[in-house]
C-alpha positions in Angstrom: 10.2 269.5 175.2 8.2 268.4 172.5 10.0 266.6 169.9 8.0 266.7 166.0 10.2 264.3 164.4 13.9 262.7 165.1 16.1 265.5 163.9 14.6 266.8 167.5 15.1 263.8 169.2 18.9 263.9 168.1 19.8 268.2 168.6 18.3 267.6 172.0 20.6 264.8 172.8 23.1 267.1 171.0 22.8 270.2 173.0 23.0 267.4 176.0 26.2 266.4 175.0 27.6 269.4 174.4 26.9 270.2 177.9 27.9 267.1 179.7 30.8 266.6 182.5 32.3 263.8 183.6 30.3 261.2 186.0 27.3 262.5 184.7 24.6 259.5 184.9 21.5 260.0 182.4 18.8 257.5 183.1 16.6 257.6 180.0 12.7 255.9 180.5 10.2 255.5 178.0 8.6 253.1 175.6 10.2 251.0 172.7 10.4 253.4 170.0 10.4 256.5 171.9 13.7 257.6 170.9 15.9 256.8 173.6 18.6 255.3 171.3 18.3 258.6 168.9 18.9 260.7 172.0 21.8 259.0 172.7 23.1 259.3 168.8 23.0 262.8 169.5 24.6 262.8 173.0 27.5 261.2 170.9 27.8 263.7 168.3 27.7 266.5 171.2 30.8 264.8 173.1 32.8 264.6 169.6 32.3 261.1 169.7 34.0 260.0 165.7 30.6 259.0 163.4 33.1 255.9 162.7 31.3 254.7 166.1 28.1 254.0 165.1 25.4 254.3 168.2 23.1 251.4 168.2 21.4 250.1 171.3 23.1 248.1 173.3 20.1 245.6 174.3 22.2 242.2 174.0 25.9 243.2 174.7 24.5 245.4 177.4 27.6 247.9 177.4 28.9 249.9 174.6 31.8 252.5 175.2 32.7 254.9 172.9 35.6 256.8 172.8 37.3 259.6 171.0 35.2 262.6 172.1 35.7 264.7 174.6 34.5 262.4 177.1 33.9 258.9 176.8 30.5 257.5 176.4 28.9 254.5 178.4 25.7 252.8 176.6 24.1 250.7 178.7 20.6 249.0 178.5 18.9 247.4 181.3 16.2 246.0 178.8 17.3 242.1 179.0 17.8 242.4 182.7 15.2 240.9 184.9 16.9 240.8 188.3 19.1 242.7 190.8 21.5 240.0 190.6 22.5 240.6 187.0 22.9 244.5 187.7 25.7 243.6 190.4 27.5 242.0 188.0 27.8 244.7 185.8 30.4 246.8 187.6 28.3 250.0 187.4 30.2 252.1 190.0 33.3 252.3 187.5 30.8 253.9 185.3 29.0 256.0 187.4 32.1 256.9 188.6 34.1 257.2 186.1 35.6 260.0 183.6 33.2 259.6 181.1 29.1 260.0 180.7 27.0 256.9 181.2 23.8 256.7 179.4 21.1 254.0 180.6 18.2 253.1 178.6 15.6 251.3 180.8 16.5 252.9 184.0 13.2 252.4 185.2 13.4 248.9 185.8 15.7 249.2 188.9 16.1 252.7 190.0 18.0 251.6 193.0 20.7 251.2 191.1 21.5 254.6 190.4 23.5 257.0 192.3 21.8 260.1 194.1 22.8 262.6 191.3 21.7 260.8 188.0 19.0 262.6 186.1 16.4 261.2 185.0 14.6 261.3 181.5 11.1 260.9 180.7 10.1 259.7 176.3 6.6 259.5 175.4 5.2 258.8 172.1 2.5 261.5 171.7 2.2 260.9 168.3 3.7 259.2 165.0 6.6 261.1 164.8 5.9 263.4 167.9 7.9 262.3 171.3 7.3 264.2 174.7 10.5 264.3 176.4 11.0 265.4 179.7 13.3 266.1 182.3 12.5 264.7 185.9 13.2 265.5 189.4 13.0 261.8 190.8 12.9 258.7 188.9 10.3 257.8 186.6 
């Protein structure tokens, strides 16, 4: 999909949401500014998630949960983390495992810590307000 400006960015991860089942695990790639975090706004709105809960990227708490939708969101970002060591500590199973949807920005940086049936998303800035964001078959 090509994305001309956020309101894209954020339907997309609207129509995402709205779709979504628990244990779904969406492993978003991409540069900073890419719109990871706006896709994820959206995914919120999409699961009912109350606008009380503000979205913001989870880069130095590392989890977020948000609750009150239809499902419960998990917000992690694997941005800070530099080794394998700090994932285990993380307790990612209950997440992937879990009743809600779990959302990880980053998920490039250690793909080996994903279950076999998380998707993976692909952001790329194409332009100044233009994002290419693609589904993929296999980790970025």
């Amino acid at each position: 999909m090509i994305s001309k400006n956020e309101s894209d960015t954020r339907m997309l991860g609207q129509e995402c949401g709205k779709k979504c089942q628990a244990g779904e695990v969406i492993a978003l790639n991409g540069p900073l500014g890419a719109g990871k975090t706006l896709f994820v706004r959206g995914l919120a709105e999409g699961l009912g998630i109350p606008p009380s809960a503000p979205v913001n990227s989870p880069t130095f708490i590392l989890i977020q949960e948000y609750l009150g939708g239809r499902l419960p969101l998990y917000h992690i970002d694997f941005y800070r983390i530099e080794k394998n060591q700090e994932i285990a500590t993380l307790g990612l199973e209950d997440y992937f495992f879990g009743k809600g949807v779990t959302v990880v920005e980053w998920g490039e940086k250690f793909p080996a810590a994903f279950p076999a049936h998380a998707q993976w998303w692909k952001f790329e800035i194409t332009g100044e307000t233009e994002r290419k964001i693609k589904k993929m078959e296999k980790p970025c």
